[in-house]
C-alpha positions as CSV (number, residue, x, y, z in Angstrom):
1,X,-18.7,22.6,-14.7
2,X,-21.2,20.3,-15.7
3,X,-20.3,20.0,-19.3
4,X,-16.5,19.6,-17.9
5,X,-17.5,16.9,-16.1
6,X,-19.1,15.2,-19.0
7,X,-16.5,15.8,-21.5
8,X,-13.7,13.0,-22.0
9,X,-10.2,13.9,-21.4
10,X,-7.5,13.3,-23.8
11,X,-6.1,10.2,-21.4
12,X,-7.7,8.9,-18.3
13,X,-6.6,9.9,-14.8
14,X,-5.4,6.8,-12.6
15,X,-6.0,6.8,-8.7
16,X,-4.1,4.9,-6.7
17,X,-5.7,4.6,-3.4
18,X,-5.5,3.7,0.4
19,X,-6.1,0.8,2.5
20,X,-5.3,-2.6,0.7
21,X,-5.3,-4.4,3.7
22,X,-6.5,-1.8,6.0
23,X,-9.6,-1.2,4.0
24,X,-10.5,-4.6,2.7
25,X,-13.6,-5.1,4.3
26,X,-14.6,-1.6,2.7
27,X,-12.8,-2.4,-1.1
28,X,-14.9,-5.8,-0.8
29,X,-18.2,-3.9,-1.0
30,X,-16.8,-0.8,-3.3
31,X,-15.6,-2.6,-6.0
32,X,-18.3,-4.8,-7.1
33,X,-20.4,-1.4,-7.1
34,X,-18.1,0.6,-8.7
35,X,-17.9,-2.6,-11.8
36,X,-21.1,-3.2,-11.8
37,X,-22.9,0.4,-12.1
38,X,-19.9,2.0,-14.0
39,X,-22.5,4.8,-14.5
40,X,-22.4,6.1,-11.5
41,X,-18.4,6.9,-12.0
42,X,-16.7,9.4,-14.1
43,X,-15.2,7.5,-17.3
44,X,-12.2,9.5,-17.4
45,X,-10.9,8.0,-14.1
46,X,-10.1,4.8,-13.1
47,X,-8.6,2.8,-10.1
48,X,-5.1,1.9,-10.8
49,X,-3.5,0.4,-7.8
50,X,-4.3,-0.3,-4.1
51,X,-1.7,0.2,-1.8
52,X,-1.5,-0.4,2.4
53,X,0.5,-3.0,4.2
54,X,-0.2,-5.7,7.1
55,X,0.5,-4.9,10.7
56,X,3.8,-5.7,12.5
57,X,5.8,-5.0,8.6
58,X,9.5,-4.6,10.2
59,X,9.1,-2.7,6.4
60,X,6.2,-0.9,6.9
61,X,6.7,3.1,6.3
62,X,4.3,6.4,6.3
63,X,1.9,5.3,8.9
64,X,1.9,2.6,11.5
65,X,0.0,-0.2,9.6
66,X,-3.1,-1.8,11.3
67,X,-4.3,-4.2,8.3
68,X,-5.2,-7.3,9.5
69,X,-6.8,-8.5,6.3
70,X,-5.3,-12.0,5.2
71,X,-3.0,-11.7,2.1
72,X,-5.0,-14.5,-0.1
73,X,-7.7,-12.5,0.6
74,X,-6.8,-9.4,-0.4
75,X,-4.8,-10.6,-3.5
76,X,-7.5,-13.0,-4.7
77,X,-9.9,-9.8,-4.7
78,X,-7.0,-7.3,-6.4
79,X,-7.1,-10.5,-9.2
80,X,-10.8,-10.5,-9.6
81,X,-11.2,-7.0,-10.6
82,X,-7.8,-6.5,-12.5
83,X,-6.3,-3.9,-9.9
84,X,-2.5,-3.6,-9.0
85,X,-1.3,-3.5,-5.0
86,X,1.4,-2.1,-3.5
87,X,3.1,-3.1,-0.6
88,X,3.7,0.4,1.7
89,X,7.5,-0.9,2.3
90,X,8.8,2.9,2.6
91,X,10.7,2.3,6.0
92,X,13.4,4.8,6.0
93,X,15.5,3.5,8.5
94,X,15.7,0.0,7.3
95,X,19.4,-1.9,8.4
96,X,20.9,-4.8,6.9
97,X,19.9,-7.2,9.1
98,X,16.2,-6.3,8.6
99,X,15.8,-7.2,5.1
100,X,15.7,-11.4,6.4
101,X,12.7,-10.6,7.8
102,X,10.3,-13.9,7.1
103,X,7.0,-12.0,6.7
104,X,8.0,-9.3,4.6
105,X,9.6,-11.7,2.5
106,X,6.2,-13.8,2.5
107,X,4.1,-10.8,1.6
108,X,6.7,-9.9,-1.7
109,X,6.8,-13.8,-2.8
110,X,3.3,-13.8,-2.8
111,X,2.6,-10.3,-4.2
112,X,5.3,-11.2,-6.9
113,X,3.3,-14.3,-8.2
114,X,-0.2,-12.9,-9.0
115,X,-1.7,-12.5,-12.1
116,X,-2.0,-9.3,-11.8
117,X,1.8,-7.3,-11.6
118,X,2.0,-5.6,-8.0
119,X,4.6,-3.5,-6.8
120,X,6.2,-1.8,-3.6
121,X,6.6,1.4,-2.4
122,X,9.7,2.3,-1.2
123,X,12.4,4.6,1.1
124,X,15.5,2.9,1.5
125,X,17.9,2.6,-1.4
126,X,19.1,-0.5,0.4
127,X,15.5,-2.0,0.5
128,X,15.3,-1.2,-3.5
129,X,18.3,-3.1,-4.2
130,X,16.8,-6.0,-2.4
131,X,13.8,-6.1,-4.2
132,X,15.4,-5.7,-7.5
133,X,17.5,-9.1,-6.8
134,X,15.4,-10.9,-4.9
135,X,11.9,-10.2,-6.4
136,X,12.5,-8.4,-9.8
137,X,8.9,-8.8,-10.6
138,X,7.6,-6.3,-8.4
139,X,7.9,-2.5,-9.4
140,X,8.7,0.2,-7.5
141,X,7.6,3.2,-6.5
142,X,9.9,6.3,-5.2
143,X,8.1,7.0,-1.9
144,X,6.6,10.7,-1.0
145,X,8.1,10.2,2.4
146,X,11.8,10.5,1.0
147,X,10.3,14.5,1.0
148,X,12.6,15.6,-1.9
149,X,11.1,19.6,-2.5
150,X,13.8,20.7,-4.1
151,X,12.6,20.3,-7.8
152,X,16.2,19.6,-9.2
153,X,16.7,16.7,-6.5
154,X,13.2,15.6,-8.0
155,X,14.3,15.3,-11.4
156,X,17.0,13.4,-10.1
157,X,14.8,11.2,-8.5
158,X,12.6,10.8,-11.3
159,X,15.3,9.8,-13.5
160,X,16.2,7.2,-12.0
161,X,15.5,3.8,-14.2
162,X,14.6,1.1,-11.4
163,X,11.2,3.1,-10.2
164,X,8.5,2.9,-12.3
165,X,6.5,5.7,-10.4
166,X,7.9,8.7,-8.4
167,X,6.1,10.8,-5.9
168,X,6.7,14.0,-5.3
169,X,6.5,16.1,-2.4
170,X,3.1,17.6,-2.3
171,X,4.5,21.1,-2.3
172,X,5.9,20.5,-5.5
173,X,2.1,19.5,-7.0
174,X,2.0,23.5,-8.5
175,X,4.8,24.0,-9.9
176,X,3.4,23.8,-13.5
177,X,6.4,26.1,-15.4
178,X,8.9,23.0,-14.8
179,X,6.4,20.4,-14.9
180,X,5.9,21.3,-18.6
181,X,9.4,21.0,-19.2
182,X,9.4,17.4,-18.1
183,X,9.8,15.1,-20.8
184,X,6.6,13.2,-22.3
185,X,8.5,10.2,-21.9
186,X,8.9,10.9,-18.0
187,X,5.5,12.5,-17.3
188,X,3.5,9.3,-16.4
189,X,6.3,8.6,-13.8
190,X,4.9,11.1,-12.0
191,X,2.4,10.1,-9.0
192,X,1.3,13.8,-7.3
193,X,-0.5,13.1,-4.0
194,X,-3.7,14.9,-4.2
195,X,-4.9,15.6,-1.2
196,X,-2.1,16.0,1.3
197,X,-3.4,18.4,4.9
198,X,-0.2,18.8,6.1
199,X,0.9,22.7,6.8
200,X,2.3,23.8,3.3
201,X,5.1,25.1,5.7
202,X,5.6,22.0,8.0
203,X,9.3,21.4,8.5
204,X,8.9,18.1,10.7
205,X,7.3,16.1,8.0
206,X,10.7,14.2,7.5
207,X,10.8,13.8,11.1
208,X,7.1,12.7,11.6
209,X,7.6,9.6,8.5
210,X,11.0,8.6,11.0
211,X,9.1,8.1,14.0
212,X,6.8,5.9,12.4
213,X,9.6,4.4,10.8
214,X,11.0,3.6,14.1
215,X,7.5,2.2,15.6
216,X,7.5,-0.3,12.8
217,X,11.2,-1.7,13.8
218,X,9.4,-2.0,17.3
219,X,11.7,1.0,18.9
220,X,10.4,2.5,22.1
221,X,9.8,6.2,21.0
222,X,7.9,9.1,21.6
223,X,4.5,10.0,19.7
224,X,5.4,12.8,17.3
225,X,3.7,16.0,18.0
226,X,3.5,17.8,15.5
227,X,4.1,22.0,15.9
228,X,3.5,23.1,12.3
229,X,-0.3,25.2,12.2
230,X,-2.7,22.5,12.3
231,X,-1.0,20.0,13.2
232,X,-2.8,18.6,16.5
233,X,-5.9,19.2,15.0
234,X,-5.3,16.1,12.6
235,X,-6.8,15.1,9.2
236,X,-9.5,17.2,8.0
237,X,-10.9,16.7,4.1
238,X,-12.3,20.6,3.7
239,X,-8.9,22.3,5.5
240,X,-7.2,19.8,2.7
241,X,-9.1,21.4,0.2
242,X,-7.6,24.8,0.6
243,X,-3.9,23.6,1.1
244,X,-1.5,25.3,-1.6
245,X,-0.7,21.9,-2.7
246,X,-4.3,20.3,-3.3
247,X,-5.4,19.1,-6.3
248,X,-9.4,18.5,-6.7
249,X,-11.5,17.3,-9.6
250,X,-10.9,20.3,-11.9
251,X,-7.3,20.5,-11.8
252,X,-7.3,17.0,-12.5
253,X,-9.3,17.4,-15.5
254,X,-8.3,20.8,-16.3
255,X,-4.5,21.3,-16.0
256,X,-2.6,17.6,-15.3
257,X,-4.4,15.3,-17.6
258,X,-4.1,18.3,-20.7
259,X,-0.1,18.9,-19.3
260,X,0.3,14.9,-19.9
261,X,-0.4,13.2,-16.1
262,X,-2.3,10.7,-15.5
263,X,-1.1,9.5,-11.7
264,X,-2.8,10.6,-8.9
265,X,-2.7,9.0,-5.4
266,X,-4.6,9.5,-2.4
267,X,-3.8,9.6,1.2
268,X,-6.1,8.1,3.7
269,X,-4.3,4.9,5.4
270,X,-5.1,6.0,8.6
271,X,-8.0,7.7,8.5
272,X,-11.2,5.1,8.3
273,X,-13.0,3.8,5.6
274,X,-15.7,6.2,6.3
275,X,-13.1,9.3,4.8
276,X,-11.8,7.2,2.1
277,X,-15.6,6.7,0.9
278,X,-15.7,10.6,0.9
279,X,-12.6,10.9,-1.0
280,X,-13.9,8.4,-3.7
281,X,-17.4,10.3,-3.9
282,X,-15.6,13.3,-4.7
283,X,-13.0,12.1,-7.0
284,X,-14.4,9.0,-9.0
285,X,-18.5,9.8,-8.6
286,X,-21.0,11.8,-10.4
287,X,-22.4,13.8,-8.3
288,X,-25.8,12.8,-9.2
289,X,-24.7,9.3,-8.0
290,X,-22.9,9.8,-5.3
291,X,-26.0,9.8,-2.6
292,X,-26.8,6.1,-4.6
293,X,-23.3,5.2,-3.9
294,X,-23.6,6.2,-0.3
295,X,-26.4,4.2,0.4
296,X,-25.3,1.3,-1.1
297,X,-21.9,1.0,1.1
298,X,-23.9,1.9,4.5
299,X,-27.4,0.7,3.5
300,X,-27.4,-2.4,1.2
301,X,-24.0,-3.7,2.3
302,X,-24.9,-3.0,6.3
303,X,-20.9,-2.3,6.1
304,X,-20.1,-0.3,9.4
305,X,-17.5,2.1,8.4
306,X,-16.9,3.5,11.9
């Protein structure tokens, strides 16, 4: 494993990862570390894109956004270390009458000027054309809350010229016979979502991305319970780790990178800085590092992460 570790890949495996505005505080501290002792990180990964949104985003999709971050803020420090964003835009619901909206209008014309190109992740076809005419800058990403499993509908999806990205289903993440027959030309299209605990099984996962859908239009609803095995028990990194659909450090290395991927995205919006740290020791640090790395976020920094 060891010598695996060590070993460079034929192309490098790009995270794209949780919390823009969420996490700031946390990103503020991490990425100086992670540019300045690069040796404490695996060189065949990098950190592609950021993504997370504001709160009160009429937009806003996949979880109820709590960022409070200010947006010069967070795009001066996504300039200074040469990292895309992405605005979490994947409301599914969205009406015509929502796409005026002043502040998610802002947040686009702002994200769309940067030095650095910046995109949005998206639901609603409506919302896409939008973006396209109004902000043609910014590029898309095909949101893994549209939950398209059937690989066929997929292709479909991933065929389709205005995203640049497209993220599947988790429960697609394994199914390497067609995922070889995907084109080369379409392969780094492809965004799988690593580390996803939702039941393999869950049926209500459309339904849980529409009642957050419906929070962020300020709806009066009903907390989503979820019924699927697990579900009340929440987010848990080692029950992720044995999902069907989760893909760790070896399969990165091992199967997607030799097949031709090179996307990868995290989940972890919601769940505190302190897991997303976790998630970036296991992914992106040496392992001989990664007590160095710890210390230096809770230690040096005095960052409280809880």
């Amino acid at each position: 494993m060891e010598n695996q570790m060590n070993s460079k890949p034929t192309n490098i495996a790009h995270y794209h990862l949780p919390g823009l505005f969420e996490f700031y505080e946390f990103y503020k501290v991490f990425l100086p570390l992670y540019r300045e002792h690069r040796e404490y990180f695996f060189d065949w990964c990098d950190i592609s894109s950021i993504y997370g949104a504001p709160s009160d985003c009429l937009w806003g999709g996949g979880r109820a956004a709590f960022g409070n971050a200010n947006v010069k803020d967070v795009t001066a420090l996504l300039n200074e270390y040469e990292i895309s964003g992405r605005l979490t835009f994947s409301n599914s619901l969205l009406q015509k009458e929502y796409l005026t909206d002043k502040k998610c209008n802002r947040l686009c014309e702002i994200f769309e000027k940067t030095v650095i190109k910046n995109g949005v992740i998206v639901h609603s076809d409506l919302l896409s054309d939008y973006l396209n005419q109004n902000f043609p800058n910014l590029y898309l990403v095909s949101s893994t809350t549209k939950v398209i499993t059937d690989f066929d509908a997929f292709l479909t999806e991933l065929n389709r010229p205005e995203f640049k990205y497209v993220v599947p289903d988790f429960r697609l993440n394994k199914e390497f016979e067609k995922l070889s027959a995907i084109p080369v030309s379409l392969k780094d299209k492809i965004e799988f979502l690593c580390n996803e605990c939702c039941s393999f099984t869950c049926k209500e996962r459309k339904a849980c991305y529409e009642n957050v859908s419906r929070k962020n239009l300020g709806l009066d609803v009903k907390d989503h319970i979820c019924s699927a095995p697990g579900g009340k028990d929440g987010y848990r990194f080692s029950l992720a780790m044995k999902n069907p659909g989760f893909i760790g450090v070896s399969d990165i290395q091992n199967k997607y990178l030799p097949m031709g991927f090179s996307n990868f995205k995290l989940e972890g919006r919601g769940l505190g800085s302190a897991i997303v740290l976790e998630f970036l020791l296991y992914y992106m640090t040496k392992p001989e590092y990664q007590l160095q790395v710890r210390e230096a976020i809770y230690l040096d920094s005095m960052l409280d992460l809880f």
